[in-house]
C-alpha positions in Angstrom: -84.3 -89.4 119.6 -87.0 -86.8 119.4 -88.0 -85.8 115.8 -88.0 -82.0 114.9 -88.7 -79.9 111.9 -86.0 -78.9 109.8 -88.0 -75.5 108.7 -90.5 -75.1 111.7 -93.4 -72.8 111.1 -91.5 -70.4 108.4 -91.1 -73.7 106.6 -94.4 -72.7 104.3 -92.3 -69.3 103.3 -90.7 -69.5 99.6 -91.9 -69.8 96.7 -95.7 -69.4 95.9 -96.2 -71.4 93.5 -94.5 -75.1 94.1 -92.9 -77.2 96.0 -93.3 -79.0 99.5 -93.1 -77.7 103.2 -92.9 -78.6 106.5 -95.0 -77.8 109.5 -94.4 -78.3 112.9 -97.8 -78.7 113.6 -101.2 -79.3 111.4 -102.8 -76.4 113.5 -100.6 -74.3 111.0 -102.0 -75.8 108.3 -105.2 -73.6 107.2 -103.1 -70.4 107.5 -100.2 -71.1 105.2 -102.5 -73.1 103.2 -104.9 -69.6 102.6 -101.7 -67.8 102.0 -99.5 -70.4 99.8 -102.7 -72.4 98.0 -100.3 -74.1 95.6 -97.5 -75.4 97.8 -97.9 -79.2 99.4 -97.4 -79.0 103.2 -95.9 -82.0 105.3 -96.1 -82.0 108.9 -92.9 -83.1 111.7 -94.0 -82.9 114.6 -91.8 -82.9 118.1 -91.7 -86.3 119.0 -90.5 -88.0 122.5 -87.2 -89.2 123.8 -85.9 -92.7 124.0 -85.8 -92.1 128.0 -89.2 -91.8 128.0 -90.2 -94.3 125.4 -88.1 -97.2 127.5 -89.0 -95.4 130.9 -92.5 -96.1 130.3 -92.3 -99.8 129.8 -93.8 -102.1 132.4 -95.4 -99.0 134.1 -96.6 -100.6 137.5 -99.4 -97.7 138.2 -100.5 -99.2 141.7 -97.2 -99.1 142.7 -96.7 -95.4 142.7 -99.4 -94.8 144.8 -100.4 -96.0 148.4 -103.9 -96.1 149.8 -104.5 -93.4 152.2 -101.9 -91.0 150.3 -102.8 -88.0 148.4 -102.6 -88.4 144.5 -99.7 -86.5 143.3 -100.3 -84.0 140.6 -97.3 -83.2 138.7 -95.8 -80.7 136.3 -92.2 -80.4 134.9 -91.3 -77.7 133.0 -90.8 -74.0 132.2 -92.6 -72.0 134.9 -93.7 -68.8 132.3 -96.4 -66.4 130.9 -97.2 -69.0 128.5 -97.8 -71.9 130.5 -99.6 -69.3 133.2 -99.7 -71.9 136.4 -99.6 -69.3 138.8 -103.5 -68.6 137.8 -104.5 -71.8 137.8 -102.5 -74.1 140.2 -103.1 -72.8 143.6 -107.0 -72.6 142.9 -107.0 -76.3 142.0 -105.1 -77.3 144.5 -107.4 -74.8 147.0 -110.6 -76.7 145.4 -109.2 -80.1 145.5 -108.1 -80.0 149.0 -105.3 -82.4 151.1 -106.6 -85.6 148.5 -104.4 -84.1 146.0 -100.2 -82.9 146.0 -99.3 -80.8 143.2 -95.6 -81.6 142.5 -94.2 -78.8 140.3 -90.8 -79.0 139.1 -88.7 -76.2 137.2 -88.3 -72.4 136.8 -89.1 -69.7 134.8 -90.0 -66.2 134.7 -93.4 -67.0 136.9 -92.2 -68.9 139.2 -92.0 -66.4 142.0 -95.4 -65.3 140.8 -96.6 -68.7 141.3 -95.0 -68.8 144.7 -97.2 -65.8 145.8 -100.0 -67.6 144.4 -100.0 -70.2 146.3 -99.7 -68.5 149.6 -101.8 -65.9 148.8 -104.3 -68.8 148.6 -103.1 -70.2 151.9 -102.5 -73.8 150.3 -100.2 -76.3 151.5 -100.9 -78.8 148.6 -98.4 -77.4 146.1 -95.0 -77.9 146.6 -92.1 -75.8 144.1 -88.8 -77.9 143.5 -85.8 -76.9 141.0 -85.2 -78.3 138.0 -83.9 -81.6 137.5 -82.1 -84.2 134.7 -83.7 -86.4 132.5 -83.4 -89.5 134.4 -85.2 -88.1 137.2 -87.6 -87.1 135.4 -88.6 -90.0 134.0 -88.7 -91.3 137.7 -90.7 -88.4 138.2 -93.5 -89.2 135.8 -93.4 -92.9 136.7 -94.1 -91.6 140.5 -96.9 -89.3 139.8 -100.7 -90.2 139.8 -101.2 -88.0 137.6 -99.1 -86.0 134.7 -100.5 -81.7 134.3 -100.3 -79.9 131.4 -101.4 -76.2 130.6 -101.5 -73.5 128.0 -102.1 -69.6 128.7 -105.2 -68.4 126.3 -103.3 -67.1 123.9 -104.3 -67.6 120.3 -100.8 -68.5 119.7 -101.2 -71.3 121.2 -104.2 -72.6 119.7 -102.0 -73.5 116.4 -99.0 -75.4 118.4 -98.6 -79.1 119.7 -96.5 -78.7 122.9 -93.8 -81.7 122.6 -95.0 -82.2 126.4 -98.0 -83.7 124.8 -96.0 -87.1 123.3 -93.9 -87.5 126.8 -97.3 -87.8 128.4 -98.9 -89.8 126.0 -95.6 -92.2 126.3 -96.0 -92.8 130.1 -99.5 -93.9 129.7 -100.2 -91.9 132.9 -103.9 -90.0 133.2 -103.3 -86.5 132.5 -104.7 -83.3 133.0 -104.5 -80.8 129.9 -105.4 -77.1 130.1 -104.9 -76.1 126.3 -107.4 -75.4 123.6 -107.1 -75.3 119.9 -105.4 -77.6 117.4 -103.5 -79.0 121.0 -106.8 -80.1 122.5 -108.3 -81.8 119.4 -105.4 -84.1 119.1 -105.2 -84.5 123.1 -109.0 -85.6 122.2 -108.5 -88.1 119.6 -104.9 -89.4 120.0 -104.5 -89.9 124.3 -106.7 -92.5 125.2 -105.4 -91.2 129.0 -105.8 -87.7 129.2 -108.6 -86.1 130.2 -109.0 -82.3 128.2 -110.0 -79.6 130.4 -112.3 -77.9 128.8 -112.6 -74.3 130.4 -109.7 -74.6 133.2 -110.8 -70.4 133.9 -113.8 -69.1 133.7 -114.1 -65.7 135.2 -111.0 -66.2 137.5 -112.4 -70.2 138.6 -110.8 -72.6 137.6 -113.2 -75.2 136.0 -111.9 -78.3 136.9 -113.1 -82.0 135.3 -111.4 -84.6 137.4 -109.7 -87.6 136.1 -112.1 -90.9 136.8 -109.2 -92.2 138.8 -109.2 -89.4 141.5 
């Protein structure tokens, strides 16, 4: 079962003066900290599912892919503003070419704007599905070459720890992480099979780091 905080980020409001909170992530920390200076904060953090805790056992990673076959790229998830992968995915998949498939599963408010994206970049390497269960999306992940993960620049987002982060981190798969902040200093130290991408735009270009095993 995943683990989740019982008073999220509002957990550090209260009383001033004593007494424990919880955070949902430490990149919270120095800002209730400044704010509440005498209060002790603890930090629960989301934490990953028993599917993909048992789904990532005995991981065969030659097996899901073929020589001659493009890597697959994939993303599950919300398709929104905040995870912005109608800037970014159709100009990696533009630069990377017919070596790499980006899978993306889900939907979301961007979706359609990622749709035009992609074929206002005349790519054929993306492909949009619908959402799907749990089970098949721990097939999913155990199929992909490669798991994706990004974050819109928003300084909201330099605080959080998307739970997306520990799913990854489970399968053992290389990953590709577009975030920054608190989310990219624990991608650092903590996934020994992710690879941070460090400025995933820069002027409208995506700046792309691939993985060693591309």
């Amino acid at each position: 079962m995943a683990h989740k905080s019982r008073l999220g980020t509002a957990g550090a409001l209260g009383d001033r003066t004593c007494g424990e909170s919880e955070l949902v992530s430490p990149g919270f920390a120095e800002y209730f900290s400044k704010r509440y200076p005498a209060k002790r904060f603890s930090f629960i953090t989301n934490g990953i599912d028993e599917e993909f805790v048992t789904g990532s056992t005995n991981l065969d990673f030659q097996a899901s892919h073929r020589r001659g076959d493009p890597r697959v790229v994939l993303y599950a998830g919300n398709l929104g503003e905040g995870q912005a992968l109608h800037e970014i995915v159709p100009q990696l998949a533009k630069r990377l070419g017919p070596n790499v498939r980006f899978k993306i599963i889900g939907d979301g408010g961007r979706k359609e704007a990622l749709r035009a994206a992609v074929s206002k970049h005349g790519v054929g390497n993306v492909e949009l599905l619908p959402p799907i269960g749990r089970r098949e999306l721990v097939e999913a992940y155990k199929a992909a070459d490669v798991l994706f993960l990004h974050l819109n620049d928003y300084p909201a987002f330099k605080k959080v720890l998307p739970s997306k982060v520990f799913e990854y981190g489970a399968m053992g798969k290389p990953v590709w992480a577009g975030i920054s902040g608190f989310a990219a200093t624990f991608v650092k130290a903590e996934l020994s099979n992710a690879r941070h991408l460090s400025s995933l735009r820069h002027r409208g270009r995506p700046e792309i780091i691939p993985h060693p095993s591309l």
